[in-house]
N, C-alpha and C positions, 0 to 999 in steps of 0.2 A: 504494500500500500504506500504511493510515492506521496500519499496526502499527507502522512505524518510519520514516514523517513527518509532517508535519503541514501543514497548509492555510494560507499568511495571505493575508487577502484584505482592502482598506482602499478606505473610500469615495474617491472626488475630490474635493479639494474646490472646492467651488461646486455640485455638483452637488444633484439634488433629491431625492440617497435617502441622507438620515441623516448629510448634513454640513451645513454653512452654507453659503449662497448669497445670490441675490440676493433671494429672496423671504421671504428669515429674517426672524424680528422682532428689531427691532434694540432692543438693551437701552441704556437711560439717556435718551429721549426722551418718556416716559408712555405711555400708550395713547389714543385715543380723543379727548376733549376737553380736558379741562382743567390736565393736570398739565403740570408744567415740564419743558425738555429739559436738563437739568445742565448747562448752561452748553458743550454739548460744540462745538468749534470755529465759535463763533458765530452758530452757523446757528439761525434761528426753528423752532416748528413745524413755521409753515406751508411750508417747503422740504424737510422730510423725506418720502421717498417713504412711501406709505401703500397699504395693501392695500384688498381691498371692505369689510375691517368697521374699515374706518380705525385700524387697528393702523399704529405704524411698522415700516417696513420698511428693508433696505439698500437696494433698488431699484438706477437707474442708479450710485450711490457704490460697489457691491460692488466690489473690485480685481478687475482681470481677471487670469486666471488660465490659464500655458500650460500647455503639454507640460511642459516642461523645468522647470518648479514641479512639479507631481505629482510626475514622476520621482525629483527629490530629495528628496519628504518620506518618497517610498517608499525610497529609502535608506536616509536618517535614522532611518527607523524601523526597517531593517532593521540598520545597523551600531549605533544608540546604546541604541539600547528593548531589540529581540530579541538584540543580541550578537549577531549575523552575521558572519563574514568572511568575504571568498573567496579 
């Protein structure tokens, strides 16, 4: 009865529908050819994973991500954001 609840429903994350994952572009490394990686933990380039249009990517670097991570942000989000208790 949507009269008197209401729905929440929250991506995974890693997953590949509207959260970040491993196939995100990863921001502060340039795109493509020439620009710099901001100096970000010493890594080249040419060791950031890359997609087919040679975008960076997280690739293999994405943190793996369990159960019991999900769970808690769905908490999180349910006691800190929405004000939940139970």
């Amino acid at each position: 009865d949507t009269e008197r609840y209401f729905i929440v429903c929250c991506n995974i994350l890693g997953s590949c529908y509207g959260s970040c994952g491993p196939s995100s572009l990863r921001p502060g490394y340039g795109s493509g050819g020439g620009e710099g990686n901001s100096g970000r933990e010493g890594r080249g380039r040419a060791n950031v994973p890359r997609n087919a249009s040679n975008e960076p990517i997280y690739g293999i670097d994405f943190p793996d991500v369990s159960v019991r991570d999900t769970v808690r942000l769905q908490l999180l989000l349910l006691k800190n954001e929405l004000k939940i208790n139970s």
